[in-house]
C-alpha positions in Angstrom: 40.0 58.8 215.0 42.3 60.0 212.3 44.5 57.0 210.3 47.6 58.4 208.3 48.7 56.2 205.7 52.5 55.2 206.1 55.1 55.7 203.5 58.1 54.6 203.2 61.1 56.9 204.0 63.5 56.8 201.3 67.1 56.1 201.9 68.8 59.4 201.4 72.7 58.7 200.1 74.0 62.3 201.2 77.5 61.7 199.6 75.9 60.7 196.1 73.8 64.0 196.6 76.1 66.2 196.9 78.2 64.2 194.7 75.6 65.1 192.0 74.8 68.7 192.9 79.1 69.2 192.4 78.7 67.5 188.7 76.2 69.8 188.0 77.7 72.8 189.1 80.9 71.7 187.2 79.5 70.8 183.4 77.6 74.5 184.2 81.2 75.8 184.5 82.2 74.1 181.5 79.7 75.5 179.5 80.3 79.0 180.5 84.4 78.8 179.8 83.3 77.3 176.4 80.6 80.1 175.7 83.5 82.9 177.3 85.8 81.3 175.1 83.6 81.9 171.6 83.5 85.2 172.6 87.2 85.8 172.1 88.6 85.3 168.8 92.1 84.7 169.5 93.5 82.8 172.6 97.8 83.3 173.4 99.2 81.0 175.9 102.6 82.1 177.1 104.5 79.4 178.8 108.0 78.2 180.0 109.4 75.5 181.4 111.7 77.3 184.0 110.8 80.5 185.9 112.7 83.2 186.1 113.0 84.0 182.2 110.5 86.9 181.1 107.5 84.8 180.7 105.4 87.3 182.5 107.1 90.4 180.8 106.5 88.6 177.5 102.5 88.3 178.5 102.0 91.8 179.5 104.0 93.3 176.7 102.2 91.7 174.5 99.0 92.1 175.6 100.3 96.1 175.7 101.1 95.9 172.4 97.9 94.6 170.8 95.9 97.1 172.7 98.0 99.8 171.6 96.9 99.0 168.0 93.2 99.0 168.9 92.6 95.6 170.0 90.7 94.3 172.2 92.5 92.6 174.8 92.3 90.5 177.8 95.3 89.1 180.1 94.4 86.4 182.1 97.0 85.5 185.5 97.0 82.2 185.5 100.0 81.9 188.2 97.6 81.1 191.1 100.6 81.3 193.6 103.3 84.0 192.2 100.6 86.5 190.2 102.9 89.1 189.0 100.6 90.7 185.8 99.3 93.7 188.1 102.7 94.4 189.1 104.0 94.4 185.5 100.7 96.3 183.9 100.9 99.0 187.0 97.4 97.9 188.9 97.3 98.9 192.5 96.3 95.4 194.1 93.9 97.5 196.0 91.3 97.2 192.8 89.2 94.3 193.1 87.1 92.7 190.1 83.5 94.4 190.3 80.5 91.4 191.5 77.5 90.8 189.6 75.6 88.9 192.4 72.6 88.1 190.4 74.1 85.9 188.1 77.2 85.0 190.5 80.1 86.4 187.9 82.2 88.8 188.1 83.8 91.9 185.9 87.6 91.5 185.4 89.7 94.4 186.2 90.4 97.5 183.4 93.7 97.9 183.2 95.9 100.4 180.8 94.3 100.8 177.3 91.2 99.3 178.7 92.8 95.9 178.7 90.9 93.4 180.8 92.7 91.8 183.9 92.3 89.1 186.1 94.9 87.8 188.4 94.8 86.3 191.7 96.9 88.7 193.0 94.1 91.4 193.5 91.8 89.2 195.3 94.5 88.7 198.5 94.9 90.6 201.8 98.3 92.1 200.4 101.1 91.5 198.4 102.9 89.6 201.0 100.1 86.9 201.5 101.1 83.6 200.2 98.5 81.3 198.4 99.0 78.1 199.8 96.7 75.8 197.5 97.0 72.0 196.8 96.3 71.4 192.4 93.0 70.9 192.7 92.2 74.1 194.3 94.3 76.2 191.8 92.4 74.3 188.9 89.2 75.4 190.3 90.0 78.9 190.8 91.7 79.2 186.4 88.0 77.5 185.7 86.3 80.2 187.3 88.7 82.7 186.0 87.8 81.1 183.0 84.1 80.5 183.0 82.8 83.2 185.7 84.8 86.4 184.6 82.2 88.3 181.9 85.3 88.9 179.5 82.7 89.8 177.0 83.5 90.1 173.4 87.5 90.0 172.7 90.0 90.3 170.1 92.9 88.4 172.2 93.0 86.6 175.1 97.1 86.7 176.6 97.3 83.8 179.4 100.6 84.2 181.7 100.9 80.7 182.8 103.2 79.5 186.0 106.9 77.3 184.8 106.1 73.8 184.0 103.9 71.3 182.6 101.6 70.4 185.3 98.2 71.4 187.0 97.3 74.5 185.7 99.6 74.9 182.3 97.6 71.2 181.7 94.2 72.2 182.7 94.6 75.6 180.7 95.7 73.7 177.3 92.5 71.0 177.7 90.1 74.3 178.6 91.4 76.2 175.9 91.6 73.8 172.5 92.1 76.2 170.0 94.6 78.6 171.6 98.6 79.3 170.5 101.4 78.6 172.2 104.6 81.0 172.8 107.3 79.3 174.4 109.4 82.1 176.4 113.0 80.6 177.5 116.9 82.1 178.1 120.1 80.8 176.1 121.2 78.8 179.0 121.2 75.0 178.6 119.1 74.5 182.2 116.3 76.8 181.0 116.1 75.3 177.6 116.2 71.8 179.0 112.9 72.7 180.5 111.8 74.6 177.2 112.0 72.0 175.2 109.7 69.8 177.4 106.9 72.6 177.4 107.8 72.0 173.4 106.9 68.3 173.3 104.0 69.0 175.5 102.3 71.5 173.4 102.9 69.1 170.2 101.5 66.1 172.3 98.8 68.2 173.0 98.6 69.0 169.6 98.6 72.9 169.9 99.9 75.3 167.2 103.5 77.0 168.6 103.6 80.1 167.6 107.4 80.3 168.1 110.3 80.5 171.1 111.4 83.3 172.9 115.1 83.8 173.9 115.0 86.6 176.1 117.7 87.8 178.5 120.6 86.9 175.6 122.7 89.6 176.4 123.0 93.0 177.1 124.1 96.8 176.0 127.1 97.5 177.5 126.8 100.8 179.7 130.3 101.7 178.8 131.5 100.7 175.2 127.5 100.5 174.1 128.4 97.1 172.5 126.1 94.0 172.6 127.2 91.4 175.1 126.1 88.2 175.0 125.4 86.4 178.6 125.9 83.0 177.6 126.2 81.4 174.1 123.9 82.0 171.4 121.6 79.8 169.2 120.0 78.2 172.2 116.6 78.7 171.0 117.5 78.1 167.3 118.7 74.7 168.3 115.2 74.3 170.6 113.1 75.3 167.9 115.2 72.8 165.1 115.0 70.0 167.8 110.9 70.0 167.9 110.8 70.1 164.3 110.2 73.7 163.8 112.1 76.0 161.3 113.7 78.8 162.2 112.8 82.0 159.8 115.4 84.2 161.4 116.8 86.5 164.7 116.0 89.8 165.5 119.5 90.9 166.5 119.0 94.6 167.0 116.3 96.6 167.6 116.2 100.4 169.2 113.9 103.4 170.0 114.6 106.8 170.2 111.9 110.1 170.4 113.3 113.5 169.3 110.2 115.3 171.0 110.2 117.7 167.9 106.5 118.4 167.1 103.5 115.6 167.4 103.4 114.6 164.1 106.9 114.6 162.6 110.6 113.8 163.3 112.7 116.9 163.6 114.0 117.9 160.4 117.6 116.7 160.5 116.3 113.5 161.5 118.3 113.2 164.9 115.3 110.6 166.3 115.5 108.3 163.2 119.7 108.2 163.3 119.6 107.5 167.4 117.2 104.7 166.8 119.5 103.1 164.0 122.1 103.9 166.1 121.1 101.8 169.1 120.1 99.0 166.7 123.4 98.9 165.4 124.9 98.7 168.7 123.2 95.7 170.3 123.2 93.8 166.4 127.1 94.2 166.8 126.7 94.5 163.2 129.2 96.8 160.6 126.9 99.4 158.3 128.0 97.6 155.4 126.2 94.1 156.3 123.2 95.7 155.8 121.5 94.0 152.5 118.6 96.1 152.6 116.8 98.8 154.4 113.4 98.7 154.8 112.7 102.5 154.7 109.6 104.3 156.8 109.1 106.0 153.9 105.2 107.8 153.3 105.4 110.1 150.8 105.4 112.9 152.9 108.6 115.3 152.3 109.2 116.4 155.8 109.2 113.0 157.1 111.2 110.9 154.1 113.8 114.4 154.2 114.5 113.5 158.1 114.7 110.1 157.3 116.7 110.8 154.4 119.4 112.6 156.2 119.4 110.4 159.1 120.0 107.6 156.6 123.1 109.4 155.2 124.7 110.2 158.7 124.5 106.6 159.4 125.5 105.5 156.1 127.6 108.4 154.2 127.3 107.5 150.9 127.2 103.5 151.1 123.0 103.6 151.8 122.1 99.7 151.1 119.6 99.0 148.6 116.2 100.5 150.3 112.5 101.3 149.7 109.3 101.9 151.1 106.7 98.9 150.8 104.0 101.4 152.1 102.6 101.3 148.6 101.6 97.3 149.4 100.0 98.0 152.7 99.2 101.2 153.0 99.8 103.5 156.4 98.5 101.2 158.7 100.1 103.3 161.7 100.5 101.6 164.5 100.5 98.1 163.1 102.9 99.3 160.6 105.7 98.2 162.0 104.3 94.2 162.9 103.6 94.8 159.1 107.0 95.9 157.8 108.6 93.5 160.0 106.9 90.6 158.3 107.5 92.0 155.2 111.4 92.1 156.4 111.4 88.2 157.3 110.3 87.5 154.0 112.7 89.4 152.4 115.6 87.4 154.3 113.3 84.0 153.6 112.8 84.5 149.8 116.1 86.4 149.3 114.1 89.4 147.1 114.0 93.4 147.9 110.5 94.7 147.4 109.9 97.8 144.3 109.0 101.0 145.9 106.0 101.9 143.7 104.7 104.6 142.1 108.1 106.6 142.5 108.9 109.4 140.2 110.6 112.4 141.9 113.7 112.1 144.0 113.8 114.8 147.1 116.2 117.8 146.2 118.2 117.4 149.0 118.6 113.6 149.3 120.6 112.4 146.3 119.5 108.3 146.6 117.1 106.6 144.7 114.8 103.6 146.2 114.8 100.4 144.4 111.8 100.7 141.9 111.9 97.0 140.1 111.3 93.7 142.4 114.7 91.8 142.7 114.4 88.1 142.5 117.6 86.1 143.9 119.4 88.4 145.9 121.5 87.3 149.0 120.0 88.9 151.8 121.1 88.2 155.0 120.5 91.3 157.2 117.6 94.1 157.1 117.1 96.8 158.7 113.8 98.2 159.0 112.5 101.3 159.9 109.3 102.4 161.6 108.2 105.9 162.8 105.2 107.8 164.5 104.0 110.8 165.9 105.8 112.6 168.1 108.9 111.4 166.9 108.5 108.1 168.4 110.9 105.9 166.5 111.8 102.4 166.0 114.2 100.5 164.4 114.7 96.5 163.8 117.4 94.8 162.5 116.8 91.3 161.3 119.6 88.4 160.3 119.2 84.8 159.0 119.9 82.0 160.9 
């Protein structure tokens, strides 16, 4: 006869098990979204507190823009139940994020310019399929977005996050500590209501704001070509005063304009360069003459500063505002130049100075204007007009006023 010793059976507490298995699996997450998130050196939240204003155009032009200049760039959907980004970006929702089974991730999407996607939107049955998801459910998905996607080794990370300040806008701001906040709103008073509490919850939450958005302010009219505004301006000047912010100043014009003449330079009677000052002027509602100072393209090379020279004096006759070139400071940085120059611009309207064009010594024969060569201290300027131009005879034109 064989005798078995008895043990005891242990009491097995099933919900405590599992209970434990989900904590585990969770800090794991946790840890991955804070390893993804070293990766990436700068983190953009955009946010609003009404829908409907550009939030999402904001996001993906943005993201666009960077990668243009040779960043590397993610965009992250974080608008579980409207995703829109693939729309916007031009990704057939037919793509679907690439698996990596073995280690239970998955590869975001490669968009235009090789930016990285992920949106909810290409993981549904079609466009039409609505997501019907209670909070905790959405949370869970942005964490895996978050800390399952292999994002990999970024420059920026864009998130386009859903109106309001609850579920996932708050789970995003906790997950992400070190990331900046653009606030996207419209003049009207009901849309900046709601701004201004996505405002006091990014400084509760103590996270740097970037600045405010008003988009939608008005419009170009189709038949006079003058700038209409849709409701009354200074909306988001008032928003950004109210949280304690300063305002440095409005970009009241801007436009763009591509002569087609040859890849690498404006045709030479500069008919890209005046269109693009053209449009500018035309949504600033600005005369020529409240121009303080023109922040000129200006390179050095006499093809390009000739077109630009005699696009300059169509628009201006012989009253050209004080201009020059502040190349000489940062060099041709192409197609960052004119993020650069429009920095540059601000400053000029902050500190009230107009920058030297250095190193100048020969005026062009046929352009009969000199740049200003000396730094002038204590100048009022109120407007500037900058000017930036690539190949192809891509160009672009800002105009930029103090508040």
């Amino acid at each position: 006869m064989i005798i078995i010793e008895e043990k005891e059976i242990p009491d097995i507490n099933l919900k405590e098990t599992i209970q434990q298995e989900k904590s585990k699996q969770q800090d794991l997450l946790m840890a991955n979204i804070e390893k993804n998130m070293e990766k990436i050196k700068y983190k953009i939240v955009v946010i609003s507190g009404k829908g409907g204003v550009g939030k999402t155009t904001v996001a993906v032009n943005l993201a666009i823009s960077l990668a243009s200049v040779g960043m590397r760039v993610g965009i992250l959907d974080v608008d579980i139940t409207g995703p829109n980004v693939l729309k916007m970006l031009g990704v057939p929702p037919e793509l679907k994020p690439r698996i990596d089974t073995e280690g239970k991730k998955f590869y975001p999407i490669n968009g235009p310019l090789n930016i990285k996607v992920i949106s909810m939107g290409s993981l549904l049955e079609n466009s039409d399929a609505p997501v019907i998801w209670r909070g905790p459910m959405k949370m869970g998905a942005v964490r895996q977005f978050l800390g399952e996607a292999i994002w990999g080794e970024l420059d920026y990370l864009v998130c386009d996050l859903p109106p309001g300040t609850s579920d996932e806008t708050l789970d995003i701001l906790q997950l992400i500590p070190d990331e900046n906040v653009i606030v996207v709103s419209t003049p009207q008073e009901v849309a900046l209501m709601d701004a201004r509490k996505t405002i006091s919850m990014a400084r509760i939450m103590e996270r740097n704001i970037l600045g405010i958005i008003e988009n939608m302010s008005g419009f170009e009219c189709p038949h006079c070509g003058k700038h209409i505004n849709l409701y009354p301006p200074g909306g988001a000047e008032k928003a950004v005063k109210d949280s304690c912010k300063e305002a440095l100043c409005e970009l009241i014009g801007y436009g763009n304009a591509c002569d087609a003449y040859h890849q690498t330079a404006s045709s030479p009677d500069g008919i890209g360069p005046y269109l693009s000052m053209k449009d500018a002027f035309n949504i600033s509602g600005l005369d020529r003459g409240d121009i303080d100072y023109i922040n000129v393209h200006g390179t050095g090379t006499a093809n390009n500063d000739s077109a630009e020279g005699k696009a300059l004096e169509r628009m201006f006759d012989t009253s050209i505002p004080r201009f020059s070139s502040t190349k000489s400071f940062t060099g041709h940085t192409l197609g960052a130049a004119g993020g650069i120059e429009a920095v540059l611009s601000v400053l000029s309207i902050r500190h009230n100075l107009i920058y030297p064009n250095l190193n100048f010594k020969t005026p062009m024969e046929d352009f009969n204007h000199t740049p200003v060569v000396e730094l002038i201290r204590d100048v009022e300027v109120k407007n500037v007009l900058s000017n930036s131009f690539g190949f192809g005879g891509n160009d672009t034109t800002l105009i930029f006023s103090s508040c």
